[in-house]
C-alpha positions in Angstrom: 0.0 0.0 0.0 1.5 3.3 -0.6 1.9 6.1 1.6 -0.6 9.1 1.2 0.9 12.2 -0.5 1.3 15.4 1.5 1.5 18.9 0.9 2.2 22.0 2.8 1.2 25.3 2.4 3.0 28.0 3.6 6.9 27.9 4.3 7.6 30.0 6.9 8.8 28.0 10.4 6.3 25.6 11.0 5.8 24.7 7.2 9.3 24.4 6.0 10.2 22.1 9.2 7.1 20.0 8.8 7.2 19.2 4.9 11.4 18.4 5.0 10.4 16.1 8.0 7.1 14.5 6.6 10.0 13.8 2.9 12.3 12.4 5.8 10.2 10.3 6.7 9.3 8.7 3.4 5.9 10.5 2.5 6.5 12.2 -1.3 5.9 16.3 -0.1 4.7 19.1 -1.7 5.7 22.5 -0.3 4.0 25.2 -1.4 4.0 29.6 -1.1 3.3 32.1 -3.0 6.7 34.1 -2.6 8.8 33.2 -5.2 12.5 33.8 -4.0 11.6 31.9 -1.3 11.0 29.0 -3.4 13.7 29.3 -5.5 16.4 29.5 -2.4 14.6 26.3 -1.1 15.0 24.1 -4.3 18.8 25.0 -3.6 18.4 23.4 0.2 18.4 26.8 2.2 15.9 27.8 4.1 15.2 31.4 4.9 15.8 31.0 8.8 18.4 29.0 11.2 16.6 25.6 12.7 18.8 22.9 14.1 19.0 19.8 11.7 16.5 21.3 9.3 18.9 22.2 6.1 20.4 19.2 6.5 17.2 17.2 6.3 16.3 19.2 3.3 19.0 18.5 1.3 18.9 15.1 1.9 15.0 14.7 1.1 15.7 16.9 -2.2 18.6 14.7 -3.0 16.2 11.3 -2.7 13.9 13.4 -4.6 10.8 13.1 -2.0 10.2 16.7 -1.6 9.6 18.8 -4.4 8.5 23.2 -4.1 6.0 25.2 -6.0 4.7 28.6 -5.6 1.4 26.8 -7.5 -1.5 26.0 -5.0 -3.3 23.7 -7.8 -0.5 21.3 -7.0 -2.5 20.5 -4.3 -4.6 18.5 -6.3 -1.6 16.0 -6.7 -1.9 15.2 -3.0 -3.8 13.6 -0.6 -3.6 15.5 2.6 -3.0 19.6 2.8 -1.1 20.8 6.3 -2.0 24.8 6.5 0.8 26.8 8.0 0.6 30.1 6.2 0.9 32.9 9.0 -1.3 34.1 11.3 0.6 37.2 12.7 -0.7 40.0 15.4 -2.4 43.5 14.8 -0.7 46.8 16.2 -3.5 46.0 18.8 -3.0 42.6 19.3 -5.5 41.1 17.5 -5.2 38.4 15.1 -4.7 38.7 11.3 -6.5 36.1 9.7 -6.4 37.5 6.0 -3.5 35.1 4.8 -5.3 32.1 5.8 -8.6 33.1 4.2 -6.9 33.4 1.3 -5.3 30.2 1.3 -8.5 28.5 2.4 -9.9 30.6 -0.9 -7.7 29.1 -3.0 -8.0 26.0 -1.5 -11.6 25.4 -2.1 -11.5 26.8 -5.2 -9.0 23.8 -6.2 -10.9 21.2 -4.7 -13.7 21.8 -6.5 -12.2 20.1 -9.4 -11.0 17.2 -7.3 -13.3 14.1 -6.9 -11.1 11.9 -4.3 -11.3 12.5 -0.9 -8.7 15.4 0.4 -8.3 16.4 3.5 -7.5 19.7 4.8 -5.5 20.2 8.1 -5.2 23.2 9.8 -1.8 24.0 12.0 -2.0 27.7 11.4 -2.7 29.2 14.9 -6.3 30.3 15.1 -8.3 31.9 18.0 -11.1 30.3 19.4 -14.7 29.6 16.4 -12.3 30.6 13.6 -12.6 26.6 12.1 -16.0 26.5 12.6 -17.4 30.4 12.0 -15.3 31.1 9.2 -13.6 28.0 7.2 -16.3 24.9 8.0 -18.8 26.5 6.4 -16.8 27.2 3.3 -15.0 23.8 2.9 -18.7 21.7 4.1 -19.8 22.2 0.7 -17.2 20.0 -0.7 -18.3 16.5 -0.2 -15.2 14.7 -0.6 -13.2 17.0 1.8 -12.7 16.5 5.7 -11.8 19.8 7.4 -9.6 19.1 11.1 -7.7 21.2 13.4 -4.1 20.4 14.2 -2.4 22.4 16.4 1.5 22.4 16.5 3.9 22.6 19.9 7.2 23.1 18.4 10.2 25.0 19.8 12.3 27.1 17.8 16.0 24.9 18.3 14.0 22.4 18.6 11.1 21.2 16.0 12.5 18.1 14.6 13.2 16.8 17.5 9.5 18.2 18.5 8.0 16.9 15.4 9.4 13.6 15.4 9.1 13.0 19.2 5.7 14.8 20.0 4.0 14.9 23.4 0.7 14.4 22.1 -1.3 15.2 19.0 -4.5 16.9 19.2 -7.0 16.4 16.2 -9.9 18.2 16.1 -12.8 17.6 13.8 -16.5 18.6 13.2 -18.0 15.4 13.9 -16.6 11.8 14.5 -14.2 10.1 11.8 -13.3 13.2 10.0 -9.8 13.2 11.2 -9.6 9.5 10.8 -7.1 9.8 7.2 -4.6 12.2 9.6 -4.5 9.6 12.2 -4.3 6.7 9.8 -1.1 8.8 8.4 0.4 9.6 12.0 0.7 6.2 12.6 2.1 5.5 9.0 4.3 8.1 10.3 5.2 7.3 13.5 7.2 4.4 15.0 6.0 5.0 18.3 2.3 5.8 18.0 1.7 9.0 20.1 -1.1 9.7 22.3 -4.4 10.7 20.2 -6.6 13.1 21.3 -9.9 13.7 19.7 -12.0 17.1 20.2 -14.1 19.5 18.6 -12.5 22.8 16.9 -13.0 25.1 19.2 -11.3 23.1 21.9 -8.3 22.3 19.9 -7.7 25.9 19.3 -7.7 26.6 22.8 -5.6 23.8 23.8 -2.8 25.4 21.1 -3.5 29.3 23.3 -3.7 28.1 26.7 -0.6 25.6 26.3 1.5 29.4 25.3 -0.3 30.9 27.7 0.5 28.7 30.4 4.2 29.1 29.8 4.3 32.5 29.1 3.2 32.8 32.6 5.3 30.4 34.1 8.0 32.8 32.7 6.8 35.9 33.8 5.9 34.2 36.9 10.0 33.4 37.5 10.7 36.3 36.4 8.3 38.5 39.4 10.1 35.9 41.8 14.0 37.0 40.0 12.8 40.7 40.4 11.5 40.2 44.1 15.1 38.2 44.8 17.2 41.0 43.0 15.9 43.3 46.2 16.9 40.8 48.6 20.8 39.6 50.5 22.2 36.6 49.0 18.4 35.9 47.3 19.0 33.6 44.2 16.2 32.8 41.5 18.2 30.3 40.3 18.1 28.2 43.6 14.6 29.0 43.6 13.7 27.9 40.7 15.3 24.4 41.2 13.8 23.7 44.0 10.6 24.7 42.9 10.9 22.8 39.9 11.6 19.5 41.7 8.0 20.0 42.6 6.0 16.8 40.4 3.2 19.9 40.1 5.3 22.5 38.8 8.0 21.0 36.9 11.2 22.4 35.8 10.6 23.7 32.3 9.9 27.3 31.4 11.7 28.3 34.9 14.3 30.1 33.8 14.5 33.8 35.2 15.5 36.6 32.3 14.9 39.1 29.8 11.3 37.9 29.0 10.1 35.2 26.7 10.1 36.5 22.9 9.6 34.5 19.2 6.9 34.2 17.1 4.7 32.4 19.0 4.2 33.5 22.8 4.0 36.8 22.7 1.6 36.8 19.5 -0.3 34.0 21.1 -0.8 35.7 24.5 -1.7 39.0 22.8 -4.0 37.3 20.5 -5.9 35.6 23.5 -6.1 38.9 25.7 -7.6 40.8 22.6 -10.1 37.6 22.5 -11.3 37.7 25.7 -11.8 41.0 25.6 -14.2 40.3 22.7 -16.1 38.3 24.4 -16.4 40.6 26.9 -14.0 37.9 29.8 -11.8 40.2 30.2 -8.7 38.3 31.9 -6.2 41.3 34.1 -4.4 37.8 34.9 -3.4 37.4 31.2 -2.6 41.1 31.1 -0.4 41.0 34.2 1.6 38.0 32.2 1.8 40.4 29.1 3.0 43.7 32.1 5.9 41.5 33.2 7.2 40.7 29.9 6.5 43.9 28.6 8.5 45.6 32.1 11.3 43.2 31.7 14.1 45.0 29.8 13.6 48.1 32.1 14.3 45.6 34.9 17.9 45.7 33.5 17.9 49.1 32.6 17.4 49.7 36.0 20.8 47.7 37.3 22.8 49.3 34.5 21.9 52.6 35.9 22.8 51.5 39.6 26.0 50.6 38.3 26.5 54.3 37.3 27.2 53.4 33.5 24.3 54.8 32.2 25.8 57.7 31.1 25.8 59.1 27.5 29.0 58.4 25.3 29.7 55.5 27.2 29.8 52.1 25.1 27.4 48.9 26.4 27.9 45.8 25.4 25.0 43.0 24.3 25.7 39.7 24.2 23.0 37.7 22.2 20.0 39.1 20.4 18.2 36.8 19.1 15.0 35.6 21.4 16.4 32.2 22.3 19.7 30.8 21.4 20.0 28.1 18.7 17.9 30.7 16.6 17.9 33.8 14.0 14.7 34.6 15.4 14.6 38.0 16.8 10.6 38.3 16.7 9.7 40.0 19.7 13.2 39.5 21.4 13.7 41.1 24.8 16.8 42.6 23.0 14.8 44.8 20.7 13.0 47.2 23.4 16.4 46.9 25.7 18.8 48.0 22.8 15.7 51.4 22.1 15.9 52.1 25.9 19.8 52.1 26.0 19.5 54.3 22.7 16.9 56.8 24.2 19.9 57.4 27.3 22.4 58.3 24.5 24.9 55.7 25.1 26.9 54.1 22.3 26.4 50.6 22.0 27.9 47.2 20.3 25.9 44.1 20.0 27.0 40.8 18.8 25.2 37.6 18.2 26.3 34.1 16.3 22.9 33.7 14.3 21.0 37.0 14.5 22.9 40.2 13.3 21.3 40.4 9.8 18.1 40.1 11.2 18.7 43.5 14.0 20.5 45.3 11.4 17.0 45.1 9.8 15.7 47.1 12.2 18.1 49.1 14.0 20.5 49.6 10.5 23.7 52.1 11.3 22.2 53.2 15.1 24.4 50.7 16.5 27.7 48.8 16.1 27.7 45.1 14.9 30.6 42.7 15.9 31.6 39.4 14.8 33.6 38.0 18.0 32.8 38.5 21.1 36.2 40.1 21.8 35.0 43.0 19.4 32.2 43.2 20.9 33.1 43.6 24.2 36.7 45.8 23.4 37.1 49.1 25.4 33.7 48.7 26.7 31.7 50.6 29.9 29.5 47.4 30.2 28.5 43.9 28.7 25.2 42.8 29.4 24.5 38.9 28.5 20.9 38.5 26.5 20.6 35.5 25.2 22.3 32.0 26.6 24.6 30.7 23.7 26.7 28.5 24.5 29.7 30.4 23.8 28.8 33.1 26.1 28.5 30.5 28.9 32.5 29.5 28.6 33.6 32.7 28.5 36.4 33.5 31.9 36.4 36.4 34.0 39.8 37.2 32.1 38.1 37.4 29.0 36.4 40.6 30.3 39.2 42.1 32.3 41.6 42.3 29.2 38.9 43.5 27.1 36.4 46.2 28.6 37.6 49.6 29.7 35.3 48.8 33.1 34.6 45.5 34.3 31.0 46.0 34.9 28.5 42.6 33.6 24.9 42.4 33.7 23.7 38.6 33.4 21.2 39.0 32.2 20.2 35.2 31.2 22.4 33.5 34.3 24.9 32.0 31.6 28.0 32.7 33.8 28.8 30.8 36.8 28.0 33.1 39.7 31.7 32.1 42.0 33.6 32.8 39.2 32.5 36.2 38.7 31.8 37.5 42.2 34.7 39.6 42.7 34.3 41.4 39.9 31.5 43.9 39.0 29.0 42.2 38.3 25.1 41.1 38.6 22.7 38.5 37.4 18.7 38.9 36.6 17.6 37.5 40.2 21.0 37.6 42.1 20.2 39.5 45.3 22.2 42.3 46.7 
């Protein structure tokens, strides 16, 4: 019996990463999206963002010839299952944009018109709350060979293959029973190890995919409140907090990690997305919004130290380590970095940033404003102040010496707790959630 063929529409992250894996895995894959130069770098085996393992599984499945790209939607109709992952970003306001999946879902019906076997349409895009069911179900239910489900994705940047192929669960939600029965029967075609199934309605999948980033944004901005509260107290430290409490069966370790604030394409977007939703529906929720205030407070947080170190004086020259929002990434979506490097600007110091993955992506935004480095040594070189924003793994091996024979004043804000505390302690020096 051969295996169903798939297709993916919509490139970016989430699409890319799940069509090279779904060709890794044997299944003949169709990646599709309407941006042409896109496309054509793909067909060459480069994707358009950094993501651990991904180029190399793309060149591979291009190589065996499973995975082919087109900026054609009608090649849908050479497939039996479509995943849809175009983009679903945030409003100015924080409300959700849904006009690139309408159109894909458009263009999608408009294909399957033609099509007489059955097709079935899976949606991964990130969707608030009735979106399936108020404004795609009663488009597609006129189709009679077409099965509409909800798939919601948990992938972490760094991390989705490993994610994809090793998933926690997979939620499947469908209009009525058996309509997602041809995306389980390909999961398990898929999978070696046959995940955990769970079976819901639409609008219950779409929550589970907002409160699941909801629920760790908080347990991030909850750390964070705890690192702040520590940072006022002798010989407090978050990071001895946040162990212990982790060790808790309840609470769990994950997502504890004190810092600049959580950033990337999906919390922040997900979180303000589900604020502006509530709203709507006139539920409120000041406990989301009080999440959102302690992400949003965060980079001041360090501004804050900088100035108690008596640095933050104009002409002098900071230092960032790391810009993107996570390391392992290019990412700089909604990266702490971002609002800390305009607040450092707005006190008229000079500053120098440097990042492994990430500098073409800020000098997108912040252009000739600030100085870009390639080594951390010229980064760092004749500077008032290094502050640590992201936790490569490079920055985490780097000696006390490193800084003393580099910066014109040994002053280091940690601001991601990469450096061992000891080694640092009798030089200038503070960590997010390091008490006095």
């Amino acid at each position: 019996m051969s295996k169903v063929k798939i297709s993916v529409l919509g490139l970016g992250f989430v699409g890319l990463t799940l069509a090279a894996v779904n060709a890794k895995r044997g299944f003949d894959t169709i990646g599709i999206d309407i941006n042409s130069k896109k496309i054509d770098k793909i067909k060459q085996g480069i994707p358009d963002f950094y993501e651990t393992k991904l180029e190399s599984i793309l060149k591979e499945s291009i190589k065996k010839k499973k995975i082919k790209f087109s900026n054609n939607v009608n090649e849908i109709l050479k497939t039996d299952i479509t995943f849809v992952t175009v983009g679903t970003p945030s409003t100015d306001k924080g409300k959700i944009d849904l006009s690139y999946l309408k159109k894909a879902i458009s263009s999608i019906i408009k294909i399957l018109k033609e099509k007489e076997k059955k097709h079935t349409i899976v949606i991964k895009s990130t969707v608030i709350p009735t979106t399936t069911l108020k404004e795609i179900f009663p488009k597609t239910s006129k189709l009679k060979n077409v099965n509409l489900v909800v798939n919601p994705e948990f992938l972490r940047e760094g991390l989705a293959v490993d994610d994809l192929l090793n998933p926690h669960l997979i939620v499947i939600g469908e209009n009525k029973k058996g309509d997602g029965n041809e995306l389980k029967k390909y999961y398990k075609e898929f999978y070696k190890n046959i995940p955990e199934f769970l079976f819901t309605d639409y609008s219950s999948a779409e929550m589970i995919k907002y409160s699941n980033n909801a629920f760790l944004a908080t347990k991030i901005s909850f750390i964070n409140s705890i690192a702040n509260i520590c940072q006022e107290i002798p010989n407090a430290d978050v990071k001895t907090i946040a162990y212990a409490i982790g060790k808790d069966p309840r609470i769990g370790p994950l997502f504890l990690n004190s810092g600049p604030g959580f950033g990337g394409s999906c919390l922040p977007k997900d979180l303000s997305a589900l604020i502006h939703f509530s709203q709507k529906i006139k539920n409120s929720s000041s406990f989301l919004k009080s999440v959102k205030e302690v992400n949003d407070n965060q980079p001041e947080k360090i501004i804050k130290i900088i100035r108690e170190m008596g640095v933050l004086k104009k002409g002098n020259i900071i230092s960032i380590l790391g810009l993107a929002f996570k390391k392992n990434t290019d990412d700089i979506r909604a990266s702490r970095t971002i609002p800390f490097v305009e607040l450092l600007l707005k006190n008229n110091v000079l500053v120098k940033v440097h990042d492994p993955m990430a500098l073409k992506n800020f000098k997108g935004i912040f252009h000739d404003k600030i100085t870009y480095c390639k080594t951390v040594k010229e980064c760092i070189k004749k500077s008032d102040c290094c502050v640590i924003m992201t936790g490569w793994d490079e920055y985490k091996k780097l000696e006390p010496e490193d800084f003393k024979n580099n910066m014109k004043i040994v002053n280091i804000v940690d601001a991601q707790r990469a450096l061992k505390n000891k080694k640092f302690e009798m030089l200038s020096f503070k960590a997010i959630g390091l008490g006095k």
